[in-house]
Backbone as JSON Lines, residues from 0, in Angstrom:
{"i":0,"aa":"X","n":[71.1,140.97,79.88],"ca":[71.52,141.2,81.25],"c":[73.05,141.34,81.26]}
{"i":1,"aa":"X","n":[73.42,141.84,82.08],"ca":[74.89,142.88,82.07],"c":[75.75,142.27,83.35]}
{"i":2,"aa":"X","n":[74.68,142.08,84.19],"ca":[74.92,141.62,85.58],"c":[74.76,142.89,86.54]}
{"i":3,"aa":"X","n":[75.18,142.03,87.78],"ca":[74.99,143.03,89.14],"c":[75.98,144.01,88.98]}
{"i":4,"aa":"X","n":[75.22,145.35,89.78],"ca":[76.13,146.46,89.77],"c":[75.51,147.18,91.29]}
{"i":5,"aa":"X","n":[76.68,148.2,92.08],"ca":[76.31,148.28,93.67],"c":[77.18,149.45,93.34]}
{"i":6,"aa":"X","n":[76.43,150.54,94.42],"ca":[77.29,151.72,95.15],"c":[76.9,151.44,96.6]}
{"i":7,"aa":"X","n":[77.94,152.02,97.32],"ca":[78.26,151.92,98.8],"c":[78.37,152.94,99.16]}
{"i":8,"aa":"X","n":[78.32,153.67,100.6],"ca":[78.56,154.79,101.23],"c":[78.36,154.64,102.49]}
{"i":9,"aa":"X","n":[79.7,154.66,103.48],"ca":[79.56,154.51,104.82],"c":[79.43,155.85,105.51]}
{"i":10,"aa":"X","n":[78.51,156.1,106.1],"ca":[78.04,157.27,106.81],"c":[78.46,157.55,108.14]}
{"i":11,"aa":"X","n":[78.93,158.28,108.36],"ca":[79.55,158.58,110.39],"c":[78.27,159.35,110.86]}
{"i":12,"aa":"X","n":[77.74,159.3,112.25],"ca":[76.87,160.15,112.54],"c":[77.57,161.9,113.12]}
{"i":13,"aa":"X","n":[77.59,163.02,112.93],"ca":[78.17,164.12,113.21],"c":[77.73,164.05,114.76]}
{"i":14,"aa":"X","n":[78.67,164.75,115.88],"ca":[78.3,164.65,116.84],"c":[77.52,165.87,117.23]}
{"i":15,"aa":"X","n":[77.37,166.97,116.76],"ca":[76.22,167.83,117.08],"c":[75.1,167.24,116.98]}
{"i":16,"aa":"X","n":[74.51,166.14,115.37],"ca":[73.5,165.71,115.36],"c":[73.25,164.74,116.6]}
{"i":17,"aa":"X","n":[74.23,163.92,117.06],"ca":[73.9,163.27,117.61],"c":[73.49,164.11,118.99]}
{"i":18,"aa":"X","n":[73.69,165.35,119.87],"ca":[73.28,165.86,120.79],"c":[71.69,166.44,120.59]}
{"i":19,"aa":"X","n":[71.48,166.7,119.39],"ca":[69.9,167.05,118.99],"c":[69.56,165.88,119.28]}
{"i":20,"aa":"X","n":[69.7,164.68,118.59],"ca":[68.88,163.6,118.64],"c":[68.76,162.91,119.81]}
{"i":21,"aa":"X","n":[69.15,163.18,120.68],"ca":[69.35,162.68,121.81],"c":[67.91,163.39,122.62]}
{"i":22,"aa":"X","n":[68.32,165.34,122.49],"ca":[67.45,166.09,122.85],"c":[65.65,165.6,122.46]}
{"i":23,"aa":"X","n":[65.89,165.52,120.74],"ca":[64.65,164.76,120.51],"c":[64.26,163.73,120.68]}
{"i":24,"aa":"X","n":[64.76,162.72,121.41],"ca":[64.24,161.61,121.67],"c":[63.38,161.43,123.31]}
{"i":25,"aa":"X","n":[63.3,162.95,123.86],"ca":[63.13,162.82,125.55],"c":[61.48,163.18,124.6]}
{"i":26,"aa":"X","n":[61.23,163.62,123.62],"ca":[60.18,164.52,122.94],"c":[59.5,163.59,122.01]}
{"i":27,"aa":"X","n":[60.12,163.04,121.3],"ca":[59.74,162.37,120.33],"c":[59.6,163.1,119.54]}
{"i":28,"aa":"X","n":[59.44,161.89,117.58],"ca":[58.84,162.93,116.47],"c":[60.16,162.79,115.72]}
{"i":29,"aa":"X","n":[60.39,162.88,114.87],"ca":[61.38,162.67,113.7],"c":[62.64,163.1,113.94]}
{"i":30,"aa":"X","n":[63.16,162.42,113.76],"ca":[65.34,163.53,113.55],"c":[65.41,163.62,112.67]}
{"i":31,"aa":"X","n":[65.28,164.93,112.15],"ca":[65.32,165.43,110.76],"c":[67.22,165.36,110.43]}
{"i":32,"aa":"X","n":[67.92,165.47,111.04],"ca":[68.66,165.28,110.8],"c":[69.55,164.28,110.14]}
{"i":33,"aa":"X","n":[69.05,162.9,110.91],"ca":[69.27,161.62,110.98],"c":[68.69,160.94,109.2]}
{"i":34,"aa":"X","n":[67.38,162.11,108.95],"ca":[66.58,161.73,107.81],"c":[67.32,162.19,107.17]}
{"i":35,"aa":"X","n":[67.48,163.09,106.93],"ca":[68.7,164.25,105.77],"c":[70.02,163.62,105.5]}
{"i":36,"aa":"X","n":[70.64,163.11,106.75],"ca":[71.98,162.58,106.09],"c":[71.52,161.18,105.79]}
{"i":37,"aa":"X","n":[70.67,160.63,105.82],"ca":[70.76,159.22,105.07],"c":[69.78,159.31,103.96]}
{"i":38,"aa":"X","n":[68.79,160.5,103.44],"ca":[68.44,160.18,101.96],"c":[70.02,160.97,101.26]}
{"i":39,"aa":"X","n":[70.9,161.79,102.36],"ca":[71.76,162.18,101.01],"c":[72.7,160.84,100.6]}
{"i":40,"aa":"X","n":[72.87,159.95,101.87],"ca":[73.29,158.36,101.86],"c":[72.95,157.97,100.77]}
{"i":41,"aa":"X","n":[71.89,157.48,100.75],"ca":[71.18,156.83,100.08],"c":[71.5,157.16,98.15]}
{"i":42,"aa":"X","n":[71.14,158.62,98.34],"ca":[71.5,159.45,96.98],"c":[73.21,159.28,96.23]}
{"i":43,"aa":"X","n":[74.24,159.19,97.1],"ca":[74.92,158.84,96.8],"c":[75.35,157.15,96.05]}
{"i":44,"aa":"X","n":[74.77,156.47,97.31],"ca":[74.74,154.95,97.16],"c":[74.21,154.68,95.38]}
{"i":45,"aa":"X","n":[73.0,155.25,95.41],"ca":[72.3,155.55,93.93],"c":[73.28,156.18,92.83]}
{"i":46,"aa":"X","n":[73.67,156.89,92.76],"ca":[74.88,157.74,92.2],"c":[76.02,156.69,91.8]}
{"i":47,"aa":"X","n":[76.87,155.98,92.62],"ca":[77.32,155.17,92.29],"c":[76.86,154.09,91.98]}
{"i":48,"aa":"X","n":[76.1,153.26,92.3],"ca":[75.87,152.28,91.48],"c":[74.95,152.6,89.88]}
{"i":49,"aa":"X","n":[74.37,153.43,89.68],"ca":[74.59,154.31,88.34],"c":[75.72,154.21,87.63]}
{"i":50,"aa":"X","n":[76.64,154.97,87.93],"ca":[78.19,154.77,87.42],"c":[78.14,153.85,87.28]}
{"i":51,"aa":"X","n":[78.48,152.88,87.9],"ca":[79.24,151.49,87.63],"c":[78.64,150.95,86.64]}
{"i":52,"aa":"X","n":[76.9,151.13,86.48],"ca":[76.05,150.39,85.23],"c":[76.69,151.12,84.06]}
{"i":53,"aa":"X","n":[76.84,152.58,84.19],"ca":[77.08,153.63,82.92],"c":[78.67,153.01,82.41]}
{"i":54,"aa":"X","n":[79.5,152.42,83.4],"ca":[80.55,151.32,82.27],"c":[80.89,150.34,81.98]}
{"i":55,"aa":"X","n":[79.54,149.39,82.34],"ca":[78.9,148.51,81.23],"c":[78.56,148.59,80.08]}
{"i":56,"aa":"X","n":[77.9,149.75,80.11],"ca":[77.07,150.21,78.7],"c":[75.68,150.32,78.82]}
{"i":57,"aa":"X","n":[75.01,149.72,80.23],"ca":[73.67,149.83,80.43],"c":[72.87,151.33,79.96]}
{"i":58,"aa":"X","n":[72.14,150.09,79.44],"ca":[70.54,151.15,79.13],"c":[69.8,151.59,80.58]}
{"i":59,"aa":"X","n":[69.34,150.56,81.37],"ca":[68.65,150.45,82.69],"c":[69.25,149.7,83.8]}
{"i":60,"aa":"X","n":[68.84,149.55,84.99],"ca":[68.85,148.8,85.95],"c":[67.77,148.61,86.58]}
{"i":61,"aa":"X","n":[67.2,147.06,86.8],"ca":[66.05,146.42,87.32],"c":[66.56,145.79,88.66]}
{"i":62,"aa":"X","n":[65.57,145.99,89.13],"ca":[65.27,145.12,90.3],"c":[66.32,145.67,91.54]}
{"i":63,"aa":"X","n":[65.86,147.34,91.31],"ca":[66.9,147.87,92.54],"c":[66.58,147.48,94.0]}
{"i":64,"aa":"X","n":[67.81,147.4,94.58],"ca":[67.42,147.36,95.87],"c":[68.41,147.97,96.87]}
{"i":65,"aa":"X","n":[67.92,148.25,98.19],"ca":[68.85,149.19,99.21],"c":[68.67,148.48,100.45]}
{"i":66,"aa":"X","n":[69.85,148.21,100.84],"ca":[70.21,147.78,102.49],"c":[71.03,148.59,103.0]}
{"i":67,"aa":"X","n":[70.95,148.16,104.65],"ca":[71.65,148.93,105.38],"c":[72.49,148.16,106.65]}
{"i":68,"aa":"X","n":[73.62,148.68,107.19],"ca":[74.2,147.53,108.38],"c":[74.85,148.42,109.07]}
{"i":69,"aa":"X","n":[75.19,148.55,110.12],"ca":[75.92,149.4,111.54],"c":[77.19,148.49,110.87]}
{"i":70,"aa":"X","n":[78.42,149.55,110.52],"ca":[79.5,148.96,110.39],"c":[80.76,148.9,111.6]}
{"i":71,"aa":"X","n":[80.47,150.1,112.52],"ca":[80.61,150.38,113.71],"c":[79.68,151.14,114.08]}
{"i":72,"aa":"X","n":[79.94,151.58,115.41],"ca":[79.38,152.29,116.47],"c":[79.64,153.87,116.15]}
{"i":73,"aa":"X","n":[78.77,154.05,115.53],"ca":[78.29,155.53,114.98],"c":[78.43,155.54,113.04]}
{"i":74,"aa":"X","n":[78.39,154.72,112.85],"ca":[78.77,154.7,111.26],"c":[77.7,153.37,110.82]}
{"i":75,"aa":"X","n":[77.35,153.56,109.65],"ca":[76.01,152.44,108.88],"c":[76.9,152.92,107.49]}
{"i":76,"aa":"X","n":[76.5,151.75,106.78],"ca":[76.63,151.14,104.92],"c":[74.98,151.61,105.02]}
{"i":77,"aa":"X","n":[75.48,152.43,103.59],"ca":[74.14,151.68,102.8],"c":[74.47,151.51,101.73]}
{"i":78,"aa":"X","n":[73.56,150.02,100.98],"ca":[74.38,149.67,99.73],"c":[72.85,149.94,98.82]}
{"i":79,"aa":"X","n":[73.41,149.97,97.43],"ca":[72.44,150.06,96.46],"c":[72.73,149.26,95.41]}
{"i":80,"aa":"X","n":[71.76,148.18,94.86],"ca":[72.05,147.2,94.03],"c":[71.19,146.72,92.84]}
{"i":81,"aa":"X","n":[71.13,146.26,92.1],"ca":[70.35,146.07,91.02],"c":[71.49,145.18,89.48]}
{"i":82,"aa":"X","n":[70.29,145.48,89.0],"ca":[71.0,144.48,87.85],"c":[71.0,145.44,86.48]}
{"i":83,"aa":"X","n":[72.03,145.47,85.92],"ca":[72.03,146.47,85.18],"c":[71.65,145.46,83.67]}
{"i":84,"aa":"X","n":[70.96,146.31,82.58],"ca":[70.75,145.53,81.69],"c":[70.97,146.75,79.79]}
{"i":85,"aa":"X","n":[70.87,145.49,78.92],"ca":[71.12,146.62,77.82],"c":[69.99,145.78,77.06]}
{"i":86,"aa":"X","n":[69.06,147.26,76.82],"ca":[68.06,146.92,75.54],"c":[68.24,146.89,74.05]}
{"i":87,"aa":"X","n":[67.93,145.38,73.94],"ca":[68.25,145.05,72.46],"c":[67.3,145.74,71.11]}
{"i":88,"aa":"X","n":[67.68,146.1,70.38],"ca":[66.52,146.6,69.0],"c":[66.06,145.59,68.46]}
């Protein structure tokens, strides 16, 4: 075990999306929008905490995990975390 390793990425909501989503919410049914910028969130969050294992020296990372928090008013974290580890021969 290598220890903990995390990427972060604070997200702003765009204000066009936010006038769709608004529109879709009198309708209901998904904000594709809302979905799109937070798996690319997310993808990033992943991305870096990758890196950070890759200069350890890690082989893998176990026991990933992803949260999320309103850091202000139109902006969310999402973090990505896990434990990075190196396989012995």
């Amino acid at each position: 075990m290598l220890g903990l390793v995390k990427g972060n990425i604070v997200q702003s909501k765009h204000i066009g999306r936010d006038i769709l989503a608004a529109f879709k919410t009198l309708v209901g049914g998904e904000i594709k929008g809302y979905t799109d910028m937070l798996s690319e969130a997310r993808e990033k969050a992943t991305q870096r905490m990758v890196a950070e294992a890759e200069t350890l020296g890690a082989d893998a990372i176990i026991g990933v995990r992803y949260s999320t928090s309103a850091v202000m008013e139109g902006a969310a974290e999402i973090i990505a975390y896990g434990t990075a580890v190196k396989i012995l021969n």
